[in-house]
ZAKOL-983570 format. One line per 5 residues: number of its first residue (from 1); their letters; for each residue x, y, z of C-alpha. Coordinates in steps of 0.2 Angstrom, whole numbers. Last residue first. Example, Ala and Ser with C-alpha at 12.3 -4.5 7.8 and 13.67 -1.06 7.14 Angstrom:
# residues 2
2 = sa = 68,-5,36; 62,-22,39 .
***
This chain:
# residues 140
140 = xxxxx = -387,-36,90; -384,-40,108; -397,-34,123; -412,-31,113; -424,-44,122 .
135 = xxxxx = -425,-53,108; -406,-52,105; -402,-62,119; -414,-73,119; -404,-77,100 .
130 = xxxxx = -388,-77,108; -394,-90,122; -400,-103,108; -416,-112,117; -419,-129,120 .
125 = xxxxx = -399,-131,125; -394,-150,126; -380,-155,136; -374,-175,134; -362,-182,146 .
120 = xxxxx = -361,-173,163; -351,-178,176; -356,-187,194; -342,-195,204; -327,-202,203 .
115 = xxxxx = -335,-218,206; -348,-215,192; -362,-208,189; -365,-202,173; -376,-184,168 .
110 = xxxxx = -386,-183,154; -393,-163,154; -406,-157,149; -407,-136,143; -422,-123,146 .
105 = xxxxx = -416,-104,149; -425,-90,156; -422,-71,153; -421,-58,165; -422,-38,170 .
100 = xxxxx = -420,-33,152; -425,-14,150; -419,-8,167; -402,-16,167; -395,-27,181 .
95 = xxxxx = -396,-43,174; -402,-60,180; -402,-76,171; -416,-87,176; -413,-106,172 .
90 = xxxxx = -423,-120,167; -418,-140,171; -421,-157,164; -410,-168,171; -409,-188,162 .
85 = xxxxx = -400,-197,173; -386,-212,170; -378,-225,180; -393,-236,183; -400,-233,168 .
80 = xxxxx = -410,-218,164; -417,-209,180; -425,-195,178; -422,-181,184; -433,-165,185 .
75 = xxxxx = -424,-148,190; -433,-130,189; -426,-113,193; -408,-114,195; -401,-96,195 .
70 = xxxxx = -388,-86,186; -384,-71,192; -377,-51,188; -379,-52,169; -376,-33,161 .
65 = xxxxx = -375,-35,144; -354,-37,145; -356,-51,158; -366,-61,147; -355,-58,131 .
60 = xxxxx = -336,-60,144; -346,-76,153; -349,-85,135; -336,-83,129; -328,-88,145 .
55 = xxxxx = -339,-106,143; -334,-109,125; -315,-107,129; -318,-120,143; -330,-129,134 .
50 = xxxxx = -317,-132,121; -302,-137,133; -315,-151,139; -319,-160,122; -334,-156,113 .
45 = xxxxx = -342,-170,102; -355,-160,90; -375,-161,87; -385,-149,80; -390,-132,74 .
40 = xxxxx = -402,-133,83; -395,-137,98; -384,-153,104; -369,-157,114; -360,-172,117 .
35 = xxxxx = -346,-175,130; -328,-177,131; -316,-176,147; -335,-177,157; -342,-161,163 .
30 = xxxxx = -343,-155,180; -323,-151,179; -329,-137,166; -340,-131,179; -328,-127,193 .
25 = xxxxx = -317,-121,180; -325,-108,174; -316,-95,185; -326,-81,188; -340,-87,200 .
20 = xxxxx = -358,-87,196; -359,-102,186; -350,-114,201; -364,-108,211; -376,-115,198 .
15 = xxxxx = -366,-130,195; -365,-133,213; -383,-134,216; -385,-144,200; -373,-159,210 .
10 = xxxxx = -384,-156,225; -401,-158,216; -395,-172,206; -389,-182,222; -404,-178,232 .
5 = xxxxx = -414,-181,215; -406,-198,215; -409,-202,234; -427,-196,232; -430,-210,217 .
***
């Protein structure tokens, strides 16, 4: 198990420092070509050029409000099968604004090894971001 949450821990460590950089690239090649994702208002397929329009969406609305980083918290894996691992993870968004210092953020993950390397499969968000959002009064 600690060579699996070595690999886990390095392949989040680079999702989070690919989260803070402007291009969303990094992150969008952490995903598979098509993956799952699920919130409450369900499950969808999403191919990659859609998480890339998602993910700028996302940046320009976070950005917009103030967000200055994007931290990994908490990460337990799991191992599911001998390719894939089940991540559960939490993470602090930071912004530089006095009424809303930060807001934390649960989502798993199931992520495939492969050859090529490790690539998300399956991203569920516990929480919808907007609606944190608007909780704290940041977006209407």
């Amino acid at each position: 198990m600690e060579v699996i949450c070595a690999e886990v821990q390095r392949f989040f460590e680079e999702y989070e420092r690919q989260s803070n950089l402007q291009d969303s690239g990094g992150v969008v090649a952490q995903f598979a070509d098509v993956f799952m994702f699920a919130d409450s208002a369900g499950a969808r397929v999403v191919s990659a050029s859609d998480l890339a329009a998602g993910i700028s969406k996302r940046k320009r609305l976070f950005d917009g409000v103030g967000r200055s980083s994007t931290s990994l918290v908490s990460l337990k894996a799991r191992e599911l099968s001998e390719r894939y691992v089940l991540a559960e993870t939490e993470w602090r968004v930071r912004f530089d604004r006095e009424d809303a210092r930060e807001i934390l953020l649960k989502a798993a993950y199931v992520v495939q090894r492969s050859d090529g390397g490790m690539r998300i499969v399956f991203y569920l968000t516990h929480q919808n971001p907007i609606a944190v959002l608007q909780e704290k009064g940041l977006v209407e």
